[in-house]
PLY file of the C-alpha trace (Angstrom):
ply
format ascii 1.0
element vertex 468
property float x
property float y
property float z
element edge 467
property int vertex1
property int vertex2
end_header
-4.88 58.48 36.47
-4.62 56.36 33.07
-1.42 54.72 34.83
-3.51 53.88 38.24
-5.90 52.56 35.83
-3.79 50.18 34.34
-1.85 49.23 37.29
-5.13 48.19 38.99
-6.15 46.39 35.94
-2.91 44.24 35.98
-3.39 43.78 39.52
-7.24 42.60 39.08
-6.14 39.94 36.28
-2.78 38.31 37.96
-4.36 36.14 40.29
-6.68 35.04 37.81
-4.05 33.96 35.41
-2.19 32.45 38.05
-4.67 30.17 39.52
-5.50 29.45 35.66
-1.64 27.96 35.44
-1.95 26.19 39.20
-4.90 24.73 37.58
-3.14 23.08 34.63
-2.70 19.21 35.70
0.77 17.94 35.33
1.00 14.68 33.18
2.15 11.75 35.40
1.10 8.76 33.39
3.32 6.63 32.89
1.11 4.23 31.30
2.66 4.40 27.92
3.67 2.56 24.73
4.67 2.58 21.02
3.83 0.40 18.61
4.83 0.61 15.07
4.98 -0.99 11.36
6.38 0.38 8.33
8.45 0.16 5.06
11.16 2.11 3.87
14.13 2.06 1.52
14.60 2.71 -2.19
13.79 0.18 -5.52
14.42 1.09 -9.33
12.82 0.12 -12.63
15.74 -0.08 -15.29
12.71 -0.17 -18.39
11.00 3.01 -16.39
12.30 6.32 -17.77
14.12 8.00 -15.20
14.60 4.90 -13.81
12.13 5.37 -10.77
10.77 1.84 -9.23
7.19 1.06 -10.54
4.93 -1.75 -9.22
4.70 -4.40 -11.83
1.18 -5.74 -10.55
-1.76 -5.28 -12.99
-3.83 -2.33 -12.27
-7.49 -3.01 -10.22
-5.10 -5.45 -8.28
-2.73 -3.07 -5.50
-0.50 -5.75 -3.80
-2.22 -8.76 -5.25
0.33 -10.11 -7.12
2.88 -9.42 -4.53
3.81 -6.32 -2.27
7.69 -6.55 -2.42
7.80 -3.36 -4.93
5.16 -1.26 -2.10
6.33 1.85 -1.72
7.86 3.73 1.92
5.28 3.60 4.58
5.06 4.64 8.40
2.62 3.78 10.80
3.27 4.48 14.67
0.72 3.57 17.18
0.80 5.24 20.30
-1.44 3.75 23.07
-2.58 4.97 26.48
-3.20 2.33 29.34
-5.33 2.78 32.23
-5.49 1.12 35.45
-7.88 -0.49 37.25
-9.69 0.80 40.64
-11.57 -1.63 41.20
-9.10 -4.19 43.08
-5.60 -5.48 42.12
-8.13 -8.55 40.47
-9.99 -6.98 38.22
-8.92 -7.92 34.58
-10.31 -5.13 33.02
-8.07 -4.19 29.96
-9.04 0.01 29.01
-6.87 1.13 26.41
-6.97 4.58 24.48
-5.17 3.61 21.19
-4.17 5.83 18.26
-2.30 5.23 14.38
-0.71 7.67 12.48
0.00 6.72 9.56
3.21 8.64 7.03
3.37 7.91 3.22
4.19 9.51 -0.03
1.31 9.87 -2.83
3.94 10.00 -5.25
7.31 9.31 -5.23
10.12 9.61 -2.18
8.99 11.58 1.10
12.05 10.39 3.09
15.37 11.70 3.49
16.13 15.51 1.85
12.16 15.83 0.81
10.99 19.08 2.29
7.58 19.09 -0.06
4.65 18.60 1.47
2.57 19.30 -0.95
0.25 16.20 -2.80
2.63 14.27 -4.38
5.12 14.23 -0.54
4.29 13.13 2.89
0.75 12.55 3.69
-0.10 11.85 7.40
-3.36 10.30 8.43
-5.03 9.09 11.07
-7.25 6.19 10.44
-7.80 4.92 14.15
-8.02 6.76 17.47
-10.47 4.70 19.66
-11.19 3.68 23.31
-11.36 -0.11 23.80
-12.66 -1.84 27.53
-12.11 -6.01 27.47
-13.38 -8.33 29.98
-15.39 -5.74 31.97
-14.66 -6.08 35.28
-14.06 -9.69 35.36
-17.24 -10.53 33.00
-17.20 -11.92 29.20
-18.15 -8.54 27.59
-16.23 -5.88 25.53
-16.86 -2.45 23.71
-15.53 0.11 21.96
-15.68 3.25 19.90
-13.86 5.56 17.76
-12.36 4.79 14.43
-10.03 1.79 14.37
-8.58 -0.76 11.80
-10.94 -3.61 12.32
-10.25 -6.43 10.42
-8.27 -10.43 11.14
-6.31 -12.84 8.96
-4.48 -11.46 6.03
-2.78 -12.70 3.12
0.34 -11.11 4.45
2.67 -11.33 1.16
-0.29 -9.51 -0.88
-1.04 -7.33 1.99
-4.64 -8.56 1.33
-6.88 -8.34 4.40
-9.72 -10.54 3.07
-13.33 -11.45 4.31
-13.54 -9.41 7.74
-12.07 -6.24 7.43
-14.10 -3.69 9.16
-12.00 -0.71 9.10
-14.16 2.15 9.83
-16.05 4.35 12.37
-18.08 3.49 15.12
-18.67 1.08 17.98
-18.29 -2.51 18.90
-19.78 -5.12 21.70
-18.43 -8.56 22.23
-19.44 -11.24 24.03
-17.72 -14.89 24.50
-17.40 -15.29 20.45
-20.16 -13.32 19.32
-19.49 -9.43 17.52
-21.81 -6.66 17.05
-20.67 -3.57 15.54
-22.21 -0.52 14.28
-19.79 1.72 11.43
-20.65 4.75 9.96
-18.25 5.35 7.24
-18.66 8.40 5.19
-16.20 10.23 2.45
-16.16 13.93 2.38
-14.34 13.95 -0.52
-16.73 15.58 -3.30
-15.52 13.35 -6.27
-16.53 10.06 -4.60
-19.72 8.69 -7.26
-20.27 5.12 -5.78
-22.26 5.79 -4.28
-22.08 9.60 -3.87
-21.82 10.51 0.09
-21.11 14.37 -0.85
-23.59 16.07 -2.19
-25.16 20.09 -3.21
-28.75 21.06 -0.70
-30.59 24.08 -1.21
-31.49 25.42 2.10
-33.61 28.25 1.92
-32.25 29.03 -1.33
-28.98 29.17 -1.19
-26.43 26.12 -2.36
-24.24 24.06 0.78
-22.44 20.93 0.96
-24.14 17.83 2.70
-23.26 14.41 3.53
-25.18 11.55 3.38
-24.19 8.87 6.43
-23.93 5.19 5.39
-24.96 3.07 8.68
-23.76 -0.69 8.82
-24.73 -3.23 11.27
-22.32 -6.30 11.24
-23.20 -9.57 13.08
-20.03 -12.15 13.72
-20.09 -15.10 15.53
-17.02 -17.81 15.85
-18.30 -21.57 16.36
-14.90 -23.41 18.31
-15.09 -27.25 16.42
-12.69 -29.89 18.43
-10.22 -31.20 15.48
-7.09 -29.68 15.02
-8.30 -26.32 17.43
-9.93 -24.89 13.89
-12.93 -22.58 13.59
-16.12 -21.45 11.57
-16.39 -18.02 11.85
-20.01 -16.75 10.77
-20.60 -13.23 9.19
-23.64 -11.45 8.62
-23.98 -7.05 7.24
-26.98 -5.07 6.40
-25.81 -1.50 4.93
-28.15 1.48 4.37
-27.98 4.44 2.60
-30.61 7.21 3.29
-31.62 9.70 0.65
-30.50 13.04 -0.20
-32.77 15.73 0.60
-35.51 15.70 -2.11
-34.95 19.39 -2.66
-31.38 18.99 -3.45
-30.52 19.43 -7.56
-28.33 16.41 -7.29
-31.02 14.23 -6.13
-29.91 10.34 -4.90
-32.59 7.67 -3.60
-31.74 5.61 -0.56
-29.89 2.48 -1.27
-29.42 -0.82 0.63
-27.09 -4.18 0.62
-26.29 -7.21 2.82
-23.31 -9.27 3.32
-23.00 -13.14 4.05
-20.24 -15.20 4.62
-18.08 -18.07 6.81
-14.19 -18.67 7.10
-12.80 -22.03 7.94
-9.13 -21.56 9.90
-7.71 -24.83 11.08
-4.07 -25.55 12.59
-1.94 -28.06 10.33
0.29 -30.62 12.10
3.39 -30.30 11.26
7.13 -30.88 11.90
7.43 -27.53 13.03
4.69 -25.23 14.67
2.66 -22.42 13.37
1.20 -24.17 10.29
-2.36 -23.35 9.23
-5.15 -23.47 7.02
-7.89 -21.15 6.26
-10.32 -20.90 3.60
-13.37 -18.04 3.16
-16.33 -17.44 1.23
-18.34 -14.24 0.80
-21.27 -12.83 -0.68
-22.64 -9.36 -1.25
-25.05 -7.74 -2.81
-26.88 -3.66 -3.43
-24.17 -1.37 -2.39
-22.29 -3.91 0.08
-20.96 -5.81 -2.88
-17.07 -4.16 -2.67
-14.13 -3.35 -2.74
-11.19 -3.22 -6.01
-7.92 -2.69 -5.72
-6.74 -4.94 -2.90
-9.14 -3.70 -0.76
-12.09 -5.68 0.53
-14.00 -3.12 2.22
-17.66 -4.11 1.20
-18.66 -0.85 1.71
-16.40 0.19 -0.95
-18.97 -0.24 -3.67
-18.27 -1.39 -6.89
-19.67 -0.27 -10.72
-22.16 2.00 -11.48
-25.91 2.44 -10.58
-28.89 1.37 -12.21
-29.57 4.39 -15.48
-33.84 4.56 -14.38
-33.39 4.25 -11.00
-29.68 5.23 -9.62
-29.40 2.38 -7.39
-27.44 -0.90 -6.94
-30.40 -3.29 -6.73
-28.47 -6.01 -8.67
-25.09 -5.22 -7.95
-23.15 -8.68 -6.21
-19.92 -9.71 -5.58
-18.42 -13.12 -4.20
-15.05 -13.79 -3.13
-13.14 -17.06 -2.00
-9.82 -17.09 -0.32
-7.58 -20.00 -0.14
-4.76 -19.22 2.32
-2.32 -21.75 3.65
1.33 -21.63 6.32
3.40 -25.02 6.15
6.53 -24.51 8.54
7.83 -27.79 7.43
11.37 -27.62 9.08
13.95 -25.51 10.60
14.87 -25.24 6.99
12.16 -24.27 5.08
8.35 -22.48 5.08
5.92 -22.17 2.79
2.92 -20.02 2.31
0.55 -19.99 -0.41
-2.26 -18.24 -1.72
-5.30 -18.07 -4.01
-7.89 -15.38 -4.69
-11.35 -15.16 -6.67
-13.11 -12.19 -7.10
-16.24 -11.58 -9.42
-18.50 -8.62 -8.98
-21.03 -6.66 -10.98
-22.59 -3.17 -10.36
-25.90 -1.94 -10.75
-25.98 -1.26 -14.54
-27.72 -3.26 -16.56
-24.68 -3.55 -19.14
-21.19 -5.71 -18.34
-19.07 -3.03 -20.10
-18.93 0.64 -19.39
-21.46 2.76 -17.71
-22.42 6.52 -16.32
-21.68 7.06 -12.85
-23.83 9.14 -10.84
-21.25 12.11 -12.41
-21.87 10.84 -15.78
-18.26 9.59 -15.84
-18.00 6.23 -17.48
-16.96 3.25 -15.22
-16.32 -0.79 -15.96
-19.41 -2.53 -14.55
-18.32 -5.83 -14.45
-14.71 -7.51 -13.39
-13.05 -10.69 -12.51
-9.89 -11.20 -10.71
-8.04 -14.09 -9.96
-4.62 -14.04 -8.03
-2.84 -16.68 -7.34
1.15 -17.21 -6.01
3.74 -18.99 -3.12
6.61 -17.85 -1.18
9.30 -20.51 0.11
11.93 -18.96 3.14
14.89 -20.71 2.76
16.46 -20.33 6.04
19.81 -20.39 5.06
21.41 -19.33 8.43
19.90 -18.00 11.13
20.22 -14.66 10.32
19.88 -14.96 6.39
17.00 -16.25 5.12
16.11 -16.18 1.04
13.08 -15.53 0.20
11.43 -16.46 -3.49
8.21 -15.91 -4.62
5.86 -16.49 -7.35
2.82 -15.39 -8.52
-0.32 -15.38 -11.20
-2.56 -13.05 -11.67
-5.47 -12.55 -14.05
-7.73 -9.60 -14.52
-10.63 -8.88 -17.13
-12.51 -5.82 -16.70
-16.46 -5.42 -18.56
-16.54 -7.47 -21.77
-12.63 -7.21 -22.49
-10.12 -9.59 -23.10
-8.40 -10.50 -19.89
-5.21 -9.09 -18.71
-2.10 -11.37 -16.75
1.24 -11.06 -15.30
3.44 -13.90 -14.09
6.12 -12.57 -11.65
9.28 -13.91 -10.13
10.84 -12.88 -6.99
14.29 -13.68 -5.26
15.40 -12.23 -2.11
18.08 -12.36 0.19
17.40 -11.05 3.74
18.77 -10.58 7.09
17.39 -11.13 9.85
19.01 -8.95 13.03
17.02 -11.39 15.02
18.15 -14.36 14.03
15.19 -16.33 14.17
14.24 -19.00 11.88
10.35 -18.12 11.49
8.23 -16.45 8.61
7.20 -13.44 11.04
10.49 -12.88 12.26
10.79 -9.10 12.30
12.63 -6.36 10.97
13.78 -7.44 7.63
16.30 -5.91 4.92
15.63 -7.62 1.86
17.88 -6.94 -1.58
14.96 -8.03 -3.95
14.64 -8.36 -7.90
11.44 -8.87 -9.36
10.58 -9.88 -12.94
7.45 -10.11 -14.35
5.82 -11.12 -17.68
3.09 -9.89 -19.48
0.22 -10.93 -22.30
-0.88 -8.89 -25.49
-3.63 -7.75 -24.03
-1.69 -6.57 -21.09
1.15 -5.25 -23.04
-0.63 -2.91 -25.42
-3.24 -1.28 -22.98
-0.35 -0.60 -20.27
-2.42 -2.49 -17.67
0.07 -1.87 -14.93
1.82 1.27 -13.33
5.15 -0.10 -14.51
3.60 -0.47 -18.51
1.92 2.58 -17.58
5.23 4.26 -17.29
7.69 1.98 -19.73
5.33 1.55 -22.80
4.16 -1.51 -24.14
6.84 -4.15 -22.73
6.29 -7.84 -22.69
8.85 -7.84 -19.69
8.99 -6.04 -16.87
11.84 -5.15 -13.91
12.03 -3.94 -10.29
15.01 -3.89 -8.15
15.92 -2.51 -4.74
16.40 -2.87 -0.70
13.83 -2.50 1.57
13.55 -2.97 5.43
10.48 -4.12 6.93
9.09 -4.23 10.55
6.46 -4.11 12.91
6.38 -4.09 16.90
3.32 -4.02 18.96
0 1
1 2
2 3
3 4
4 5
5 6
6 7
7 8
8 9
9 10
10 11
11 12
12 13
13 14
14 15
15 16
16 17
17 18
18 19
19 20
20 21
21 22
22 23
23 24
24 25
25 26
26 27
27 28
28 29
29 30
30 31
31 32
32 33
33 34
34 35
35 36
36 37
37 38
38 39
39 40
40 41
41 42
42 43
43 44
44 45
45 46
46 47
47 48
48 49
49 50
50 51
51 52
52 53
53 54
54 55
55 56
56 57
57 58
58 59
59 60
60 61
61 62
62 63
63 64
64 65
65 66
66 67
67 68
68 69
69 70
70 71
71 72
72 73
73 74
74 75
75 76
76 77
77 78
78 79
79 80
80 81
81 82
82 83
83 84
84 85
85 86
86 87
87 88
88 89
89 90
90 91
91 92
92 93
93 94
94 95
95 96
96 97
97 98
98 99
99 100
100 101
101 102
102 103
103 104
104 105
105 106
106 107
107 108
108 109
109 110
110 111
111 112
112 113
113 114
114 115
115 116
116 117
117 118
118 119
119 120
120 121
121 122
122 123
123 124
124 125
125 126
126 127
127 128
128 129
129 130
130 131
131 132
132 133
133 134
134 135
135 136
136 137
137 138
138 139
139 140
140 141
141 142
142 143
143 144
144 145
145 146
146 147
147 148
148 149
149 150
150 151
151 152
152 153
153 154
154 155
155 156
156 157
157 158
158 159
159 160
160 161
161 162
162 163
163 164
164 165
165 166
166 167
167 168
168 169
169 170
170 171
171 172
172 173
173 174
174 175
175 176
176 177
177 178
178 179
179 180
180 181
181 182
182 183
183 184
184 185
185 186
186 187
187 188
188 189
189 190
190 191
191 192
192 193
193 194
194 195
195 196
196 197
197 198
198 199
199 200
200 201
201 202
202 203
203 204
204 205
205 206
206 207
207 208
208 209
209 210
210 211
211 212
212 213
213 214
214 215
215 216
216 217
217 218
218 219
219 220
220 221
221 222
222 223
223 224
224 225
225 226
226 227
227 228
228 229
229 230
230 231
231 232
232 233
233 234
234 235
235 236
236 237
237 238
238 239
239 240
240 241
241 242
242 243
243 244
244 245
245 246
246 247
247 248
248 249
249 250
250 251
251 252
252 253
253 254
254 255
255 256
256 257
257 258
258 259
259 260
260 261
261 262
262 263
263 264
264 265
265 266
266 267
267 268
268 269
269 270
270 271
271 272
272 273
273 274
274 275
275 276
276 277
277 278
278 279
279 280
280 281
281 282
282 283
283 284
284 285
285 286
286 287
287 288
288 289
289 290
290 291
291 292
292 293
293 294
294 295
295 296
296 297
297 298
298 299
299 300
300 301
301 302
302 303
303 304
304 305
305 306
306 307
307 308
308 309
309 310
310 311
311 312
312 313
313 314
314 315
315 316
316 317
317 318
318 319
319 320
320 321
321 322
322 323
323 324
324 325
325 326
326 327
327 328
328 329
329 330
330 331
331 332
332 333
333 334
334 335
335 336
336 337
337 338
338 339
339 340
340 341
341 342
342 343
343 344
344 345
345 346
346 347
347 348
348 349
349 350
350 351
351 352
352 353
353 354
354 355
355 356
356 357
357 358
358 359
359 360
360 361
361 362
362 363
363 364
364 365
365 366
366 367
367 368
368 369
369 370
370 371
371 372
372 373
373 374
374 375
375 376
376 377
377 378
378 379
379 380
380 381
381 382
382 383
383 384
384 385
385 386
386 387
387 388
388 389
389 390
390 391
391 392
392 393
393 394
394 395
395 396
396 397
397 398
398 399
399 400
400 401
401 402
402 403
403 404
404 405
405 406
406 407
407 408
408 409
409 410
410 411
411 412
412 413
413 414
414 415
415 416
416 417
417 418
418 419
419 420
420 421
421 422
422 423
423 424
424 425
425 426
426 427
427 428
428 429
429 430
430 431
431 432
432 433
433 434
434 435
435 436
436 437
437 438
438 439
439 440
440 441
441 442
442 443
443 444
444 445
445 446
446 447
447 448
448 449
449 450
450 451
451 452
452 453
453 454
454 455
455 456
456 457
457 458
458 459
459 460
460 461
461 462
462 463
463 464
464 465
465 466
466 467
């Protein structure tokens, strides 16, 4: 009887899994591509112990100063293309797009690496969105999701200045005008400014709780005549609501606003692709970041205010200077300059208490400044030299700065004569120099790791590309 049982049981349940599988769909799309952009290869510091390749820019600075010493990175963007239904007119563009994005913490991930613990491969996933343009014909656009938002970049500091919007949440367009809505957020518990993370009692008992920053950015691009240039407009309001009053780790609400414009102009020259483009911006409360390379204003600078833990008088302004001259089929040249003062909202200029009680500069000012020439050589080698200043003076202290020299040789597979040509495989040595002040408080990861050196060293080979 037990066996009937089971036999009827089997027989009961096989049709049901079997119209479950008839009901998986079978993928058809075809509607497919890959992007990607990375770096990879291997450097060495001579100086370092160990010898292990160390960036020589000051710290507070990331790639200012130069990104030829970044370290091995991976980013491949898969992307999902629909069609239209409409009719074989419509010039709807729907795209589902995604990054993920491969790099090491600390040291090599590549190669015969099998850790994957902190200090190996780390994947993220910083944008996965769904973007519509040109609506069925008409002058609007949206999306939503999480995407890397942001325009013009200092591309040999990797420096993504004035409109970088990298975040979660939704966009509309219209002709030249932008409104977007982001709602960035950091889970991670040691994050103090300000805090997002924080302990709630609910009905007695201890949990974790976020609190949900909420941005509302206004851009608008004004077309001018001469020379096809621009004014683009910017306008932010960020809010920050308050913790639960209940909670032991009690933070007020918070607020900030952003202002700003960014001339970009072509330049007339012998060959094309010459530009010029110059940005000012202003923040203030907790929209007055970022540090670091990193110009996310919502990355909020300095500590709060002791009496009232908020960032009423916390600014920050920032000018960019950024120019391309392709003057021949022989040589480019593309400068750079970079000003960056902000305060938080302590009353002091030197250290203060973050909300943790931790204690945190208040005050800094940066200053980066530097040139690369492409010799094209040959069509397929092209040297590349570069030069940069950099300056930075954190709270009251004296100021820290590091001149650096770069050569190096590259080929190009592609054999164009260009500045984006793409890949590269550069052979690269970098020196840089160093003050007192710079010198005896280690005020870069290469000092950091080398001691107290008034010179400091980077060699290696790196390939660089990007394909979209």
């Amino acid at each position: 009887m037990k066996a009937f049982y089971t036999i009827l049981l089997i027989g009961l349940l096989l049709p049901l899994s079997f119209g479950a599988s008839l009901g998986q769909p079978v993928v058809t799309n075809k509607n497919f591509s890959l992007g990607s952009t990375g770096r990879v290869g291997a450097g060495f510091s001579p100086s370092v112990p160990g010898n292990m390749g160390r960036s020589l820019n000051l710290l507070g600075h990331g790639s200012l100063g130069g990104r030829l010493e970044q370290g091995d990175y991976i980013d491949l963007l898969p992307a999902l293309h629909f069609n239209q239904v409409n009719s074989s007119a419509d010039t709807t563009a729907i795209v589902f797009q995604a990054r993920i994005g491969m790099y090491a913490l600390g040291g090599q991930y590549l190669g015969n690496v099998s850790t994957r613990s902190t200090d190996g491969l780390t994947i993220a996933l910083p944008e996965a969105f769904v973007e519509a343009r040109n609506i069925v014909g008409s002058q609007w656009s949206v999306w939503a999701g999480a995407r890397y938002m942001r325009y013009d970049d200092v591309h040999i500091t990797d420096y993504f200045y004035f409109d970088d919007h990298s975040s979660q949440g939704f966009g509309i367009k219209r002709k030249n005008s932008d409104f977007s809505m982001l709602f960035p957020a950091a889970i991670d518990a040691a994050s103090t400014s300000p805090p997002y993370y924080y302990v709630n009692m609910i009905d007695g008992a201890e949990v974790a709780a976020m609190r949900q920053r909420t941005i509302a950015i206004g851009e608008h691009t004004i077309p001018l005549i001469k020379n096809g240039a621009s004014v683009k407009l910017l306008g932010e309001y960020h809010y920050m609501p308050a913790s639960d009053v209940n909670a032991p780790d009690y933070h007020p609400a918070d607020k900030g606003w952003v202002i700003g414009a960014k001339h970009n102009t072509a330049l007339p020259t012998r060959k094309p692709g010459s530009f010029n483009q110059f940005a000012v911006r202003y923040g203030t409360g907790i929209a007055n970041g970022g540090d670091n390379g990193v110009t996310l204003t919502w990355a909020t600078f300095g500590a709060p205010a002791f009496e009232t833990k908020k960032y009423t008088d916390a600014y920050s302004v920032t000018l960019v200077e950024h120019i391309m001259l392709n003057l021949s089929d022989r040589l480019s040249l593309n400068g750079y300059g970079v000003f960056t003062k902000s305060k938080g909202g302590a009353a002091t200029n030197g250290q203060a208490p973050d909300y943790k009680g931790n204690l945190t500069f208040n005050r800094k000012t940066d200053l980066a400044t530097g040139l690369r020439s492409v010799l094209y050589l040959t069509n397929w080698l092209h040297l590349l030299n570069e030069a940069h200043y950099t300056v930075r003076q954190d709270g009251d202290q004296a100021a820290a700065t590091m001149l650096k020299f770069t050569i190096a040789p590259t080929i190009v597979p592609t054999a164009q004569r260009d500045p984006w040509a793409r890949p590269h495989i550069r052979f690269m040595f970098s020196a840089a120099t160093y003050n007192q002040f710079a010198q005896q408080n280690m005020y870069s990861p290469f000092l950091q790791q080398a001691g107290g050196k008034a010179w400091g060293t980077y060699m290696g080979v790196r390939s660089e590309w990007w394909i979209f």
